[in-house]
VOGU-3710 file (C-alpha; in Angstrom, 3 decimals, decimal comma):
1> xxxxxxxxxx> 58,798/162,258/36,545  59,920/161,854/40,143  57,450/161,158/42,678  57,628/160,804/46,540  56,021/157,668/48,326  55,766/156,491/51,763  56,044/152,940/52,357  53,765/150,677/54,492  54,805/147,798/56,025  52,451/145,525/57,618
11> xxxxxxxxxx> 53,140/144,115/60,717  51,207/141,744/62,343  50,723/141,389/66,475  48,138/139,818/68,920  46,405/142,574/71,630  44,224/142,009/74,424  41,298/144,448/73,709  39,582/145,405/77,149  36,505/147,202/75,702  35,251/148,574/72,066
21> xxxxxxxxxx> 32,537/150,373/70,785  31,177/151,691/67,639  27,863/152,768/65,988  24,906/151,393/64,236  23,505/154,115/61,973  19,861/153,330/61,447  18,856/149,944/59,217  22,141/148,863/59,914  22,822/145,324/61,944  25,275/143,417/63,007
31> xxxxxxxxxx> 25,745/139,836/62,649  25,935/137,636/65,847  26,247/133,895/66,314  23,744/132,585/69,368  24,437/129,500/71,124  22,739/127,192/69,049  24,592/128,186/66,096  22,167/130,404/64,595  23,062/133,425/63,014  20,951/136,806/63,560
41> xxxxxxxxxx> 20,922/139,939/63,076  20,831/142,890/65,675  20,061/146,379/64,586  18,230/149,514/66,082  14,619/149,787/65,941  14,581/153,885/65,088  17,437/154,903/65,166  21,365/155,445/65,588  22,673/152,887/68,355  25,988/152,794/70,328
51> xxxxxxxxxx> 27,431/149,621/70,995  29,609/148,964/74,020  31,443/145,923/74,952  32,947/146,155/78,446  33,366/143,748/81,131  32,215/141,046/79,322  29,196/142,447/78,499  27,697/143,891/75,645  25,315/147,136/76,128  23,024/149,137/73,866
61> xxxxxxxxxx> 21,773/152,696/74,570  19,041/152,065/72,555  16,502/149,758/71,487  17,037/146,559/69,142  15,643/144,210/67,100  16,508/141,124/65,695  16,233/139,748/62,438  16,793/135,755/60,628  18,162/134,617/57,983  21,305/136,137/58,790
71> x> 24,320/134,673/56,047
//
């Protein structure tokens, strides 16, 4: 039996990402490393959040909260 594949190659290269963004869905969090080398977790307290990262900064359009014992 003949078949008919495309092939993938994987190529790796370094970009310079200005800003991102993507969603939480609710009781989801995301893992971030504080200063003192704790881990947390950051999540949204009722609901769906947007994340932005731009100019340095990150920024939530809705509420958070934070929870330990993050691995």
């Amino acid at each position: 039996m003949k078949s008919t594949i495309i092939k993938v190659q994987r190529i790796e290269t370094e970009i310079d990402i200005a800003a991102f963004s993507f969603n939480l869905k609710s009781l989801q969090y995301m893992k971030v490393k504080l200063t003192n080398g704790k881990w947390i977790g950051l999540g949204g307290v009722n609901s769906d959040t947007k994340v932005t990262y731009i100019n340095g900064e990150l920024k939530f359009d809705n509420g958070l909260q934070m929870v330990n014992y993050v691995r």
